[in-house]
C-alpha positions in Angstrom: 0.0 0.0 0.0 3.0 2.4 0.7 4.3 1.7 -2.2 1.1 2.2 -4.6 0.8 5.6 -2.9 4.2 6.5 -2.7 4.8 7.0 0.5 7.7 5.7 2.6 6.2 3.2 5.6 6.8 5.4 8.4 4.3 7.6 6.5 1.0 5.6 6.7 1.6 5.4 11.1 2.2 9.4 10.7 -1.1 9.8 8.4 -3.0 7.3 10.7 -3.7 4.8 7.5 -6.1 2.3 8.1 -8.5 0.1 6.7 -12.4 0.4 6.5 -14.3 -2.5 6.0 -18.1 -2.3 5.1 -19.9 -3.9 7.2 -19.2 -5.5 10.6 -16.7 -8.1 9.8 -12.8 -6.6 9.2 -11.8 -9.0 6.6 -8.6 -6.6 5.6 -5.5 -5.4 7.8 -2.6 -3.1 7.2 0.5 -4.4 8.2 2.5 -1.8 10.2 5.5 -3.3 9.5 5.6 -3.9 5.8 2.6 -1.6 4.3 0.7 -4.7 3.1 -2.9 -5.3 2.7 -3.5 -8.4 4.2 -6.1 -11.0 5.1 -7.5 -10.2 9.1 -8.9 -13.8 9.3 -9.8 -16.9 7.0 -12.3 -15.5 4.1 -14.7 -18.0 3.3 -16.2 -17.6 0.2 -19.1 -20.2 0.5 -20.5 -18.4 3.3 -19.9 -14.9 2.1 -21.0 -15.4 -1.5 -22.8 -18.5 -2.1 -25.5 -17.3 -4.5 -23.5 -14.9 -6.3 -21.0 -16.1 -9.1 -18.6 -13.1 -8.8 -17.5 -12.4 -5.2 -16.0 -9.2 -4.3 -15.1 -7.7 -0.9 -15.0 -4.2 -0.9 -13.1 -1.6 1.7 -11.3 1.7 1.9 -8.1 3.1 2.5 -8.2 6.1 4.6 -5.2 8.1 5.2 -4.8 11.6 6.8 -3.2 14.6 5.4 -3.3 16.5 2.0 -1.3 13.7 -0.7 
């Protein structure tokens, strides 16, 4: 993520970067350490998406400050 917004990693703690999931379940995580996006917990996609044929999981990036 630090890298697709080119910012150096220290940057996202300073902006207070985090991840918004809709809905009530936090499916995505920012790694601190590395700037990844990365799974929160085990995604099943049977129970999330079992009558639709194209599953997508959508959240948002928010970060502080003027880019």
């Amino acid at each position: 993520v630090a890298k697709d917004l080119g910012l150096q990693l220290p940057a996202l703690s300073d902006r207070s970067a985090r991840i918004l999931d809709k809905g009530r379940t936090q499916y995505f995580a920012l790694h601190g350490k590395t700037g990844h996006l990365v799974t929160a917990e085990r995604i099943d996609r049977e129970q999330l998406c079992r009558l639709v044929e194209k599953c997508v999981l959508r959240c948002e990036l928010v970060v502080e400050g003027e880019m």
